[in-house]
C-alpha positions as a Markdown table, in Angstrom:
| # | Residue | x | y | z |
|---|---|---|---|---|
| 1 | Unk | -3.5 | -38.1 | 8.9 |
| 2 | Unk | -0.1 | -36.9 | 8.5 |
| 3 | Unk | 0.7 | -32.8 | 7.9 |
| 4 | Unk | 0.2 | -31.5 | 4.5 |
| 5 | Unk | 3.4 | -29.5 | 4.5 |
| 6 | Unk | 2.5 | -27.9 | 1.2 |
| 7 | Unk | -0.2 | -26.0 | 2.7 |
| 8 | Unk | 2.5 | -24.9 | 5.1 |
| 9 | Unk | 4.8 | -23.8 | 2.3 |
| 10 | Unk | 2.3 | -21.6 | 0.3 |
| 11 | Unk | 0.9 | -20.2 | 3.5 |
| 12 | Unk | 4.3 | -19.4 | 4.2 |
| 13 | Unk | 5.2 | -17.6 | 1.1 |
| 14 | Unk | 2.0 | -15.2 | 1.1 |
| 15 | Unk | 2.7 | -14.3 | 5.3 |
| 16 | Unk | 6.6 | -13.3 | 4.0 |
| 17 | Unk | 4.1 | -11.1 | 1.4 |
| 18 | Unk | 1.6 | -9.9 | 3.0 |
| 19 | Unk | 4.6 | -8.2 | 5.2 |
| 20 | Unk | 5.8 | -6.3 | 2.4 |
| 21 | Unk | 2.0 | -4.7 | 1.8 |
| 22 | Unk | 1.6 | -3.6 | 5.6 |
| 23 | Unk | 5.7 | -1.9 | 5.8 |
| 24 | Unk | 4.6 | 0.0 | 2.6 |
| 25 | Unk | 1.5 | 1.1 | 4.3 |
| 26 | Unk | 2.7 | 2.5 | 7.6 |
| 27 | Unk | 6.3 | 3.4 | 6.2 |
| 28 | Unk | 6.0 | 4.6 | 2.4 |
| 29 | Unk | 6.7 | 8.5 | 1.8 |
| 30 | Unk | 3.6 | 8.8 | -0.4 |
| 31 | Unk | 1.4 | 5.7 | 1.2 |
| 32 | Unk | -0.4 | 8.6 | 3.3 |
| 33 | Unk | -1.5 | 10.6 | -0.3 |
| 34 | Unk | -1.2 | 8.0 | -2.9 |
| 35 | Unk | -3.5 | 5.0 | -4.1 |
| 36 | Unk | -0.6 | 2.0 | -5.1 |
| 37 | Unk | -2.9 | 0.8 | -8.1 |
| 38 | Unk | -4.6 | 4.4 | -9.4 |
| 39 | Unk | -3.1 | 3.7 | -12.8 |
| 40 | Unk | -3.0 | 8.0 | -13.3 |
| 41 | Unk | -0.6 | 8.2 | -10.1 |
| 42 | Unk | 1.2 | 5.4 | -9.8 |
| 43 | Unk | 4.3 | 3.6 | -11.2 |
| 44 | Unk | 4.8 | 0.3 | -12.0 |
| 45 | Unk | 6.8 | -0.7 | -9.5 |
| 46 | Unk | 4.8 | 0.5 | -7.0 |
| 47 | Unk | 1.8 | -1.0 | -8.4 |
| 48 | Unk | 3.3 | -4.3 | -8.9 |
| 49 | Unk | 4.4 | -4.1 | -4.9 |
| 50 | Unk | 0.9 | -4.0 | -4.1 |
| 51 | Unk | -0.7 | -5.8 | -6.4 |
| 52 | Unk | 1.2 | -9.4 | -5.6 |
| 53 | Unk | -0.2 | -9.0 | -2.3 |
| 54 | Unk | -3.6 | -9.7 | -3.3 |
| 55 | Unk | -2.2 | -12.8 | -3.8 |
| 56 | Unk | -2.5 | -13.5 | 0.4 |
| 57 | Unk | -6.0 | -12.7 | 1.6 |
| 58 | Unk | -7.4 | -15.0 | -0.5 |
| 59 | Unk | -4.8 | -17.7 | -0.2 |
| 60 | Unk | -5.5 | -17.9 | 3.9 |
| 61 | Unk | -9.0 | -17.7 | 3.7 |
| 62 | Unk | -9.1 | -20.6 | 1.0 |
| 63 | Unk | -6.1 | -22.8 | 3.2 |
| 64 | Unk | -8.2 | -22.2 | 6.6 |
| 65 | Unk | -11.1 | -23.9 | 5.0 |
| 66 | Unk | -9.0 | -26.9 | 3.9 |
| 67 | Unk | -7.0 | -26.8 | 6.9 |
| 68 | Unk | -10.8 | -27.1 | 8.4 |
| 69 | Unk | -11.6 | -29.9 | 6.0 |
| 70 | Unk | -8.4 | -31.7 | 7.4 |
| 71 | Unk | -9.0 | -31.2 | 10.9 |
| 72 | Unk | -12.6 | -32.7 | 10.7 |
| 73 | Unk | -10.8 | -35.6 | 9.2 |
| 74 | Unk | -8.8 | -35.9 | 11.8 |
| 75 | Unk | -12.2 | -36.3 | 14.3 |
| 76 | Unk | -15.5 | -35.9 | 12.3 |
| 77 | Unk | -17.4 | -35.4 | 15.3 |
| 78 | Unk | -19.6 | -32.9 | 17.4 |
| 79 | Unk | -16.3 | -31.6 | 19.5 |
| 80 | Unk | -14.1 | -30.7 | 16.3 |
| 81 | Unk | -16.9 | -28.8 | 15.2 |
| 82 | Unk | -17.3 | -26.9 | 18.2 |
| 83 | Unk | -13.5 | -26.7 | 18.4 |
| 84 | Unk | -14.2 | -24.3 | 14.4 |
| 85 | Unk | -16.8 | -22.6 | 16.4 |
| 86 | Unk | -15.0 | -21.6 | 19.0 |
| 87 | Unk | -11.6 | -21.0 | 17.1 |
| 88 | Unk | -13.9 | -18.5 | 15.0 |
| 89 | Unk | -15.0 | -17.0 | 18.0 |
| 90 | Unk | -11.2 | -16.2 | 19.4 |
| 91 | Unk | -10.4 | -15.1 | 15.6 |
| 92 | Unk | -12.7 | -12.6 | 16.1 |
| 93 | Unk | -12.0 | -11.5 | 19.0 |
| 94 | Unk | -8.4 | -11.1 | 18.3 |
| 95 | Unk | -9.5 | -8.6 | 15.5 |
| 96 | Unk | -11.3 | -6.5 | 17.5 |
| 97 | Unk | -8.6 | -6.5 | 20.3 |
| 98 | Unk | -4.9 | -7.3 | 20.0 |
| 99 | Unk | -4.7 | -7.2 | 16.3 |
| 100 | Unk | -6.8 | -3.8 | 16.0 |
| 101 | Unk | -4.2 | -2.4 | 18.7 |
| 102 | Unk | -1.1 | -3.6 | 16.6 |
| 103 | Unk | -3.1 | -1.5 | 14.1 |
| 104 | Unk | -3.5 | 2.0 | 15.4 |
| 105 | Unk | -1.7 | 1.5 | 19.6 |
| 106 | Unk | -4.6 | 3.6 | 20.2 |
| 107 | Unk | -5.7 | 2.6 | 24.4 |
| 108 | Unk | -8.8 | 4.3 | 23.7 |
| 109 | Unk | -10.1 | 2.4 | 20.7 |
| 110 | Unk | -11.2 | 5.2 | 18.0 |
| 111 | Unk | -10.9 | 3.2 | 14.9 |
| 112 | Unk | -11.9 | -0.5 | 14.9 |
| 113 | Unk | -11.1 | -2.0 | 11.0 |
| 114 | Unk | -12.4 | -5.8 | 10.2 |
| 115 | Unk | -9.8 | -7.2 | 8.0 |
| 116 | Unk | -8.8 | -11.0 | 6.9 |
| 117 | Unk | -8.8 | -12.4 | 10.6 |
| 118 | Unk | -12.5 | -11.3 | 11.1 |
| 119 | Unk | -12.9 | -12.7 | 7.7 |
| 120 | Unk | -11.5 | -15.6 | 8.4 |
| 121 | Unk | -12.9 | -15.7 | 12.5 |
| 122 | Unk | -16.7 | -15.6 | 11.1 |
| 123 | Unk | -16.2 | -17.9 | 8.7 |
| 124 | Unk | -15.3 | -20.6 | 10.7 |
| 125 | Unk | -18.1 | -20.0 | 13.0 |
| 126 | Unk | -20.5 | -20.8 | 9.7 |
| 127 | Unk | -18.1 | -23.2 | 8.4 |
| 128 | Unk | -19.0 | -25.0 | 11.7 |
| 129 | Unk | -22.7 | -25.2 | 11.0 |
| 130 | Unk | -21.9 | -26.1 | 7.6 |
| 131 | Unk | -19.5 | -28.9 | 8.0 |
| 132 | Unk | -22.6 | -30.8 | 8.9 |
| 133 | Unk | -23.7 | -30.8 | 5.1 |
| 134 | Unk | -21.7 | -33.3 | 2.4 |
| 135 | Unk | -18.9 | -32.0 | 1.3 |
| 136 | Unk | -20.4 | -31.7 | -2.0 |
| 137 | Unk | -22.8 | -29.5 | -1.1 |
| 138 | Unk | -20.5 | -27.3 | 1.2 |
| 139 | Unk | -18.7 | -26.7 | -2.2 |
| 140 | Unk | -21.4 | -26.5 | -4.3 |
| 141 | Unk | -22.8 | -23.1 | -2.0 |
| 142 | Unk | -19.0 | -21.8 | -1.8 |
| 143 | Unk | -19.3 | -21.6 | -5.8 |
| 144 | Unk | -22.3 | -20.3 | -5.9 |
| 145 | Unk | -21.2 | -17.4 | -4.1 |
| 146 | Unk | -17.9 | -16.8 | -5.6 |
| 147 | Unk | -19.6 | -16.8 | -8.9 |
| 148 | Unk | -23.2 | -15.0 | -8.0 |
| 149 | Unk | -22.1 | -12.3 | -5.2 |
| 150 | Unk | -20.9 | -10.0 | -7.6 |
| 151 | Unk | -25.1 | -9.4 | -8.5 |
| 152 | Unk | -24.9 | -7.7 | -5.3 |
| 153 | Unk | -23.3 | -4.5 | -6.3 |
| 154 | Unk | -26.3 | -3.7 | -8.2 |
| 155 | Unk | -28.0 | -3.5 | -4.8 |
| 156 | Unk | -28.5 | 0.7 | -4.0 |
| 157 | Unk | -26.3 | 1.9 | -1.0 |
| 158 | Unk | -29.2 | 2.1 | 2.3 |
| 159 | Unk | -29.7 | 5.3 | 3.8 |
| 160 | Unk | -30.3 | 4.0 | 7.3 |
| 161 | Unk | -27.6 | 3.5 | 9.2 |
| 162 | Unk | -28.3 | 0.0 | 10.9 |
| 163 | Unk | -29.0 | -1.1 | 7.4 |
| 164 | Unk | -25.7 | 0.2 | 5.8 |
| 165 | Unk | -23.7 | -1.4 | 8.6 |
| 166 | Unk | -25.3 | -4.9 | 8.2 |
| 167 | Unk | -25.2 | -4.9 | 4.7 |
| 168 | Unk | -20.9 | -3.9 | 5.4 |
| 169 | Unk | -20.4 | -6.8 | 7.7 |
| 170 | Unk | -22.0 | -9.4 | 5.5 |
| 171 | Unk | -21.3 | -8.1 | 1.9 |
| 172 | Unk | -20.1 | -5.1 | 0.8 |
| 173 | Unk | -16.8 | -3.2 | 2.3 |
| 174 | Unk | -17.8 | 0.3 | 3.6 |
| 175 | Unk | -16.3 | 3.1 | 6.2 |
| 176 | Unk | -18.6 | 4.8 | 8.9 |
| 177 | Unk | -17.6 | 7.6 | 10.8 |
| 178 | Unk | -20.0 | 7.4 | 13.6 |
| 179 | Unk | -18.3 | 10.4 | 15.7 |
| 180 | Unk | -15.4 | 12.4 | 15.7 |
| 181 | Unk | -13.9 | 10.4 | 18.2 |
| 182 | Unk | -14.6 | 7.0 | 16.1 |
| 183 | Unk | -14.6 | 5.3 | 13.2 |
| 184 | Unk | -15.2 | 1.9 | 11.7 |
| 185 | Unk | -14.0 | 0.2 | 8.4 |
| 186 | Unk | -15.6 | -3.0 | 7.2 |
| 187 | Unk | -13.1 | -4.1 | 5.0 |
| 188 | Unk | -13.5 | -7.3 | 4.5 |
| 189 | Unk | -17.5 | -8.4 | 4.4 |
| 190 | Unk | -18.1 | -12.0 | 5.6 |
| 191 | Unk | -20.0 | -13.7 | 2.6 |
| 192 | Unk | -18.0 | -12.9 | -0.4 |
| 193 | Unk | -14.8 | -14.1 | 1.8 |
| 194 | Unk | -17.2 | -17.1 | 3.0 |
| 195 | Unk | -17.7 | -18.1 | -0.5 |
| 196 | Unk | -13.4 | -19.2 | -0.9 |
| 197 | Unk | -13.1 | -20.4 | 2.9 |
| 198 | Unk | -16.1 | -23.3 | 1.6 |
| 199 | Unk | -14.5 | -24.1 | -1.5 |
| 200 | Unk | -11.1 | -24.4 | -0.1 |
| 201 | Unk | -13.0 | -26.5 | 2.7 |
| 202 | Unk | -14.1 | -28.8 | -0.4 |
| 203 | Unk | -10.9 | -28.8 | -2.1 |
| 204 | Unk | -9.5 | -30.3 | 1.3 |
| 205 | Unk | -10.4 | -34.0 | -0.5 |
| 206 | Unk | -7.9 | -32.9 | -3.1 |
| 207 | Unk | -5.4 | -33.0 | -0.7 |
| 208 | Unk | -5.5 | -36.4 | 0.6 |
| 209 | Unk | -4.9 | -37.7 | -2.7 |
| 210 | Unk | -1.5 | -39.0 | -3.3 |
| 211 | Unk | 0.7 | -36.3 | -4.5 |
| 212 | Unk | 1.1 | -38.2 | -8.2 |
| 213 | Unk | -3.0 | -37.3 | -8.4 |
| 214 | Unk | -3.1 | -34.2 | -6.9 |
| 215 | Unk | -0.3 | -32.1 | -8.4 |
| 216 | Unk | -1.0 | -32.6 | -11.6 |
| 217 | Unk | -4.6 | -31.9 | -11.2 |
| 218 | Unk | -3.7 | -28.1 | -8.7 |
| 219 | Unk | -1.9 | -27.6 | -12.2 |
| 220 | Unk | -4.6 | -28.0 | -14.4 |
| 221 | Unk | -6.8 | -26.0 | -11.5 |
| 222 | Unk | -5.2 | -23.7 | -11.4 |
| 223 | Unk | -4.8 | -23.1 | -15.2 |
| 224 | Unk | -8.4 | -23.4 | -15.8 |
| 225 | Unk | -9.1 | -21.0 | -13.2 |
| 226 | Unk | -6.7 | -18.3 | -15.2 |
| 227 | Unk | -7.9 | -19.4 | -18.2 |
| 228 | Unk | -11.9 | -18.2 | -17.2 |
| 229 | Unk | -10.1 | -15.2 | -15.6 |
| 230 | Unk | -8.8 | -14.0 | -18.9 |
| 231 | Unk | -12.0 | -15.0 | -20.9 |
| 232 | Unk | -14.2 | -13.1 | -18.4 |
| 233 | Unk | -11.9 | -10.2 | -17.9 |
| 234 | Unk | -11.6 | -9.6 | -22.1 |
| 235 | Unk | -15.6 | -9.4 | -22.0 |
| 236 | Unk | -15.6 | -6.7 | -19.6 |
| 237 | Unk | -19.1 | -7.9 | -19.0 |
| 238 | Unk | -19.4 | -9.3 | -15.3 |
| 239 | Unk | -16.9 | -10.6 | -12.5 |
| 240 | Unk | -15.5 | -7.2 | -11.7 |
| 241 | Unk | -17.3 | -3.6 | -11.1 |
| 242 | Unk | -13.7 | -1.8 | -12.4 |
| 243 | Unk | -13.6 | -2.8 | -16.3 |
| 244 | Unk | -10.0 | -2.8 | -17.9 |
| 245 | Unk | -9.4 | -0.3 | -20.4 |
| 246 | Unk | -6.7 | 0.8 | -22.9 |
| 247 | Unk | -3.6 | 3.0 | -21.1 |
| 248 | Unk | -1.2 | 4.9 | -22.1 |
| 249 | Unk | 1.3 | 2.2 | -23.3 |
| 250 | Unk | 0.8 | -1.7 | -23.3 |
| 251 | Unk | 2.4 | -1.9 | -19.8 |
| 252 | Unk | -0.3 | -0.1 | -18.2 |
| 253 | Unk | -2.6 | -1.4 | -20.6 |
| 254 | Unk | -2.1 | -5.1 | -18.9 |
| 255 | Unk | -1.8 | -3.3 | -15.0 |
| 256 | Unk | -5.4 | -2.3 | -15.9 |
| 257 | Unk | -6.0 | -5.4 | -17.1 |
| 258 | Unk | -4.6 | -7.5 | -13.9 |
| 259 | Unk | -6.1 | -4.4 | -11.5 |
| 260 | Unk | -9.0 | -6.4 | -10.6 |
| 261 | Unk | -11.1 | -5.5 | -7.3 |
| 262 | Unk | -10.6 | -6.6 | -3.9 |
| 263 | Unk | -12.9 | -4.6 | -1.5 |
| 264 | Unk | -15.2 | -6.8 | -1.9 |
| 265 | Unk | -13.6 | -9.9 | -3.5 |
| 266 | Unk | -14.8 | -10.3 | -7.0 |
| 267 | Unk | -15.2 | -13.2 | -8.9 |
| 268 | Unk | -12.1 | -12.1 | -11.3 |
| 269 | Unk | -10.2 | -11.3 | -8.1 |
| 270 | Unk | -10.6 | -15.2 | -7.0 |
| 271 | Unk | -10.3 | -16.5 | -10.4 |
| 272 | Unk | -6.9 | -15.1 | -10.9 |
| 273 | Unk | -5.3 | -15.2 | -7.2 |
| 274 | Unk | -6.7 | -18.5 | -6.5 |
| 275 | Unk | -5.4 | -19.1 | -10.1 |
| 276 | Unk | -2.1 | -18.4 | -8.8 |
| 277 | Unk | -2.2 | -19.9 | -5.7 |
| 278 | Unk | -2.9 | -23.6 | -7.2 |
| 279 | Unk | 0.1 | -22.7 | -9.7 |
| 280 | Unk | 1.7 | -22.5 | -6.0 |
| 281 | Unk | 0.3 | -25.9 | -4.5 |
| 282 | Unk | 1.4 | -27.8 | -7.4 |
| 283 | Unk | 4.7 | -26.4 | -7.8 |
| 284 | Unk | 5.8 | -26.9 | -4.2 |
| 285 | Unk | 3.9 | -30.0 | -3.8 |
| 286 | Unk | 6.5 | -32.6 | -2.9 |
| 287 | Unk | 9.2 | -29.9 | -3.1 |
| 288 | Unk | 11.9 | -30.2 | -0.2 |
| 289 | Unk | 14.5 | -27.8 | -0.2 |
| 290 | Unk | 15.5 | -24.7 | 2.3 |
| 291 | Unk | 13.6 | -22.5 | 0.7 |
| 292 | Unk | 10.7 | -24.9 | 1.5 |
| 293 | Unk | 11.8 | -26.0 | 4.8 |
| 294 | Unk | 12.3 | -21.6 | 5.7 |
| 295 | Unk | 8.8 | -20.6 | 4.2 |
| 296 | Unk | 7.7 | -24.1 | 6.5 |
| 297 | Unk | 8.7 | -22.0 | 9.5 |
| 298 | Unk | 6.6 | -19.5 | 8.9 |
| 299 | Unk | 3.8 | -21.4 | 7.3 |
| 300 | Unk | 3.2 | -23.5 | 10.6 |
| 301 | Unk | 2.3 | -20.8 | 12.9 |
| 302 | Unk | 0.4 | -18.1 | 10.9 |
| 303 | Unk | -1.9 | -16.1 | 13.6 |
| 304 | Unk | 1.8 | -15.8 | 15.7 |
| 305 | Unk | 3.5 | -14.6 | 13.1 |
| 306 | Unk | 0.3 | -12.0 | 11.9 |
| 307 | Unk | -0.3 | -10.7 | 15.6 |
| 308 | Unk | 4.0 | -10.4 | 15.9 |
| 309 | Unk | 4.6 | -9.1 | 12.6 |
| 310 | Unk | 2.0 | -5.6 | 12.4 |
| 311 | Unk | 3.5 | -5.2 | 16.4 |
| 312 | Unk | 6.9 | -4.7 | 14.5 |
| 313 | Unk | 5.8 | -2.8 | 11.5 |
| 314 | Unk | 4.5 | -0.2 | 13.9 |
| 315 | Unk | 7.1 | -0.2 | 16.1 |
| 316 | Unk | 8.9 | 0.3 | 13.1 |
| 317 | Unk | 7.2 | 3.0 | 11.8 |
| 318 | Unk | 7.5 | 5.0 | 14.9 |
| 319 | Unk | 11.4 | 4.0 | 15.1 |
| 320 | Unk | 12.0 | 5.8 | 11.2 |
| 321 | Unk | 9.6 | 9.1 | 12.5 |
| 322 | Unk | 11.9 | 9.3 | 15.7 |
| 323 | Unk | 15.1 | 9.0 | 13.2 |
| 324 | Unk | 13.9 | 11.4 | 10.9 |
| 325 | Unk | 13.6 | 13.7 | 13.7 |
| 326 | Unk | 10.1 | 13.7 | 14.6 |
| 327 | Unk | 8.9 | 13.7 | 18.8 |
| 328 | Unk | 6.3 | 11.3 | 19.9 |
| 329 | Unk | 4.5 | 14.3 | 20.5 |
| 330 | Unk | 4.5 | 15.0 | 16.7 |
| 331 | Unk | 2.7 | 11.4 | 16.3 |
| 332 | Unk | -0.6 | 12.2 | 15.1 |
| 333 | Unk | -4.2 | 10.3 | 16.4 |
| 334 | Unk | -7.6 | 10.1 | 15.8 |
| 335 | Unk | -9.8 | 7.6 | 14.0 |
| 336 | Unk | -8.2 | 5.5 | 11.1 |
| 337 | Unk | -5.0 | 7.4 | 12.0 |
| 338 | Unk | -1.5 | 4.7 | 12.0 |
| 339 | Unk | 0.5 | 7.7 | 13.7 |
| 340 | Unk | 2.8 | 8.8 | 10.9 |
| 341 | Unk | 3.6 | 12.4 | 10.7 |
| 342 | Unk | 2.8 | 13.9 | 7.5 |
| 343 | Unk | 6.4 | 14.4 | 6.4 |
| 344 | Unk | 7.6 | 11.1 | 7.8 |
| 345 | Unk | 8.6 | 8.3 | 5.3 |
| 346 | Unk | 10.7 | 6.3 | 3.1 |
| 347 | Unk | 11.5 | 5.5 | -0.3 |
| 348 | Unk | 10.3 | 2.2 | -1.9 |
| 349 | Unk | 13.5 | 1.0 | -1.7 |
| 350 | Unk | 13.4 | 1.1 | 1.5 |
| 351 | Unk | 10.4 | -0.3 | 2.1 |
| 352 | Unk | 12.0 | -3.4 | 0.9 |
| 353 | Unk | 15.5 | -3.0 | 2.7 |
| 354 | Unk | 13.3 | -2.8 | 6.3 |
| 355 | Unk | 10.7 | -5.8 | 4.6 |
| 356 | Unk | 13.6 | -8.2 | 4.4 |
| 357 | Unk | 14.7 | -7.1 | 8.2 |
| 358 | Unk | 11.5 | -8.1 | 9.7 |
| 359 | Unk | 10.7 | -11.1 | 8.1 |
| 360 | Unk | 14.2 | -12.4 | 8.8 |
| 361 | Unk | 13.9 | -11.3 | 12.6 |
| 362 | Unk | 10.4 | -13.1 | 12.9 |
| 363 | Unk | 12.6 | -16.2 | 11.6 |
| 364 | Unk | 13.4 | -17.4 | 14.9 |
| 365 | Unk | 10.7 | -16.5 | 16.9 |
| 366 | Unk | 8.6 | -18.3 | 14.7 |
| 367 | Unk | 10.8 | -21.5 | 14.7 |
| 368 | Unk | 10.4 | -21.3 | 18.1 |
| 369 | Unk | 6.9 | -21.2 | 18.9 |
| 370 | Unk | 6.6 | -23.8 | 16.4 |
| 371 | Unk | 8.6 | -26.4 | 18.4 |
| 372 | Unk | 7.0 | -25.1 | 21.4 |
| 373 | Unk | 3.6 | -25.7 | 20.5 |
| 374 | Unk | 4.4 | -29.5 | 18.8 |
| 375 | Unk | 6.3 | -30.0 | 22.4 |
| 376 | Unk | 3.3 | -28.6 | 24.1 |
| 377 | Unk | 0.3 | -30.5 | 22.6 |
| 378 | Unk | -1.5 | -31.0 | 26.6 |
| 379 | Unk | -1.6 | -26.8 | 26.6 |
| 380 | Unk | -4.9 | -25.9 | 24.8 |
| 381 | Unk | -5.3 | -22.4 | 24.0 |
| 382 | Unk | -1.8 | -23.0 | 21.7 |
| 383 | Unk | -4.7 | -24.4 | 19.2 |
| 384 | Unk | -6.0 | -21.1 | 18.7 |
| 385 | Unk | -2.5 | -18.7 | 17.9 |
């Protein structure tokens, strides 16, 4: 089965994204103080700045479980699904070493914080017991998570701690501060992020359609996905445990309305970023231009260009504090702690100026690696970064 290079192409887009969220956090003068979408803080350009990079959590959790469905197709048999198993297993691993390092270059590991690739890791390690089910059915639960997990929040916060911490890794994002000296942050709990890896692991029959079938119907999916967005989101009723409410002036009045919740994933949150994201699939399906063929690039090679990319975000965040006059003795640490200095920092501007730099210097890395690992098919652990 040949590549779906559309997959490629949206992946792409949301990594040259998801870039812009993680320079603003480490580098942003007010990122330290300020919440990006508190509607009585913020401005709307700052709000906007985060709030289109929703837009890539979702969109690699939902491609990793069609990029799954693909594989499998590939070799439907016991090895590929012990090949998801243990690519899960190094996902996971990563989090908790390399990519929590790029986090906080902390040697002595005070603050450990489970984002998309643990998301994404332990997923695949289900997905792998799972895949064993009709495809059918391995949509059929996906949906009924994305749709039912939101009942959840109505379940009290535990007082024991082994309880609390369970209920984080499985459901519901939460921060534990378990001594001075260390700190953990669930971010991202495994079963409502579960729920779009198995439905975008369904969808993968979508994509072997000819391209005259499918983009046509990503376009109507996608539509009808923001269409139940909107119709849930004006009833204020269920999907989202931060209601929309009337602002100072229509402009705010629609950021509340488009400020849906992410930590956990509700059901609004996947209705209208998934939403997007098939408007995405069908508008660069069968698209082939450079603006395709660049986002390609990056789109081929996505847990190289992750691991690479929050390496030179710090590294750039500790570049500006040494500009701006700081010491590295000046750089802060402790659990949860990036190493800014309190007075360190850039404008938004800024923020995009040095965006646009790193993205552009991971060009050719990534086109690289890319050729190296199609040239290099014998060396096996390239399957896994």
């Amino acid at each position: 089965m040949n590549r779906v290079t559309t997959i490629d192409v949206t992946r792409g887009l949301v990594m040259v994204i998801m870039a812009l969220d993680h320079v603003r956090d480490l580098l942003h003068t007010p990122a330290l103080t300020q919440n990006p979408v508190d509607l009585t803080t913020t401005t709307p350009a700052l709000f906007l700045t985060r709030w289109i990079t929703h837009l890539c959590a979702p969109t690699f959790v939902f491609l990793s479980g069609t990029s799954a469905y693909l594989s499998l197709r590939k070799r439907n048999d016991e090895s590929a699904r012990r090949f998801l198993l243990k690519r899960g297993a190094v996902l996971v691993l990563l989090e908790l070493t390399i990519v929590n390092f790029a986090f906080w270059f902390d040697i002595h590991f005070q603050s450990l914080m489970l984002q998309v690739i643990y998301a994404i890791g332990g997923g695949l390690i289900l997905l792998s017991l799972l895949a064993k089910l009709p495809v059918r059915w391995v949509g059929i639960i996906g949906l009924i998570i994305v749709f039912g997990h939101n009942i959840l929040q109505l379940v009290p916060t535990f007082t024991n701690t082994g309880a609390r911490l369970v209920w984080a890794l499985l459901f519901r994002s939460d921060f534990f501060s378990f001594s001075p000296r260390f700190a953990l942050l669930a971010a991202y709990p495994l079963i409502p992020w579960l729920g779009i890896m198995l439905v975008g692991f369904a969808c993968g029959q979508l994509m072997e359609r000819p391209i005259e079938q499918r983009k046509p119907l990503l376009l109507r999916i996608g539509l009808g996905a923001l269409g139940l967005f909107i119709l849930l989101r004006f009833l204020n009723v269920y999907g989202d445990p931060a209601p929309w409410s009337a602002q100072k002036d229509e402009l705010f009045t629609f950021l509340s309305f488009i400020n849906v919740t992410k930590y956990p994933p509700s059901l609004q949150y996947d209705l209208l970023l998934l939403g997007l994201m098939f408007l995405i699939l069908s508008a660069a399906d069968g698209v082939s231009n450079g603006l395709t063929n660049w986002l390609t690039v990056y789109g081929k090679v996505p847990m190289f260009y992750y691991i690479l990319h929050w390496y030179l975000v710090h590294l750039s965040m500790i570049a500006m504090s040494l500009i701006q006059g700081y010491s590295l003795a000046d750089i802060p640490s402790g659990p949860l702690n990036f190493g800014r200095p309190a007075g360190a920092g850039i404008s938004l501007g800024l923020v995009y100026v040095v965006w646009l730099g790193l993205v552009l210097m991971l060009y050719p890395l990534c086109k690289w690696y890319g050729r190296y690992k199609a040239d290099h098919s014998e060396i096996g652990w390239l399957r896994y970064v």
